[in-house]
BALOLUM-130589 format. One line per field, with one value per residue (C-alpha): residue number from 1; residue in three letters; x, y, z. Coordinates in Angstrom, 1 decimal, always signed. Example, Ala and Ser with C-alpha at 12.3 -4.5 7.8 and 13.67 -1.06 7.14 Angstrom:
<atoms>
k 1_2
r ala_ser
px +12.3_+13.7
py -4.5_-1.1
pz +7.8_+7.1
</atoms>
This chain:
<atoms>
k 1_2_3_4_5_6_7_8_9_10_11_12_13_14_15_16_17_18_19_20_21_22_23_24_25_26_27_28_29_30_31_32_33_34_35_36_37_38_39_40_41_42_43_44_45
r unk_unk_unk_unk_unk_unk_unk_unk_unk_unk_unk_unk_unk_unk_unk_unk_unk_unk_unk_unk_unk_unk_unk_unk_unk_unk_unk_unk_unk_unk_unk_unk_unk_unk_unk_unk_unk_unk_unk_unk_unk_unk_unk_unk_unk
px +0.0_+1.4_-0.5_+0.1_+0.0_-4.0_-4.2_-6.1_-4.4_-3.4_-3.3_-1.0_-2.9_-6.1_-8.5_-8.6_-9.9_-6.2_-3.8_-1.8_-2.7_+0.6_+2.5_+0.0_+1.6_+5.1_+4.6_+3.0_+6.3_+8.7_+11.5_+13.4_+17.4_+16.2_+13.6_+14.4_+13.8_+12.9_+14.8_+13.7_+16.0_+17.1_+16.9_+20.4_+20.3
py +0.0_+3.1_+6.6_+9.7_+13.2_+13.1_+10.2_+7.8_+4.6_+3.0_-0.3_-2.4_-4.8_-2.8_-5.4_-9.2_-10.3_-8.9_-10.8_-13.8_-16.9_-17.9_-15.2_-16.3_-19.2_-18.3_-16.0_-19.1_-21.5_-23.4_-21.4_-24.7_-24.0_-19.9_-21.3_-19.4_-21.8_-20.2_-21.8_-21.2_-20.5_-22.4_-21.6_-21.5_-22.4
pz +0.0_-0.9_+0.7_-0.6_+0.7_+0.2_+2.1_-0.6_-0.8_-3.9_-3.8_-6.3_-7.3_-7.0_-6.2_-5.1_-8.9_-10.0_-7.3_-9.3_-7.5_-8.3_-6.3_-3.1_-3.3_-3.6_-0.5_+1.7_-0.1_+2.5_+2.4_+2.5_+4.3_+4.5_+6.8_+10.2_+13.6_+17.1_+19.8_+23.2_+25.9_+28.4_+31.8_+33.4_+37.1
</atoms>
């Protein structure tokens, strides 16, 4: 979303009819060894 000085967004694409299905589907994609883990930390004692 991109907002100008008149403060109308402009969407790119501007409506749900015009997103690729395809690029949906890249963005939900495994990101395979880019994958980034959460470790939680351990408690020192």
């Amino acid at each position: 979303q991109v907002v100008d000085k008149d403060r109308n967004p402009q969407w790119s694409p501007a409506t749900i009819e015009e997103v690729d299905p395809a690029q949906v589907d890249a963005f939900f994609a495994p990101l395979g060894d880019l994958e980034l883990g959460l470790t939680a930390p351990q408690p020192q004692h």
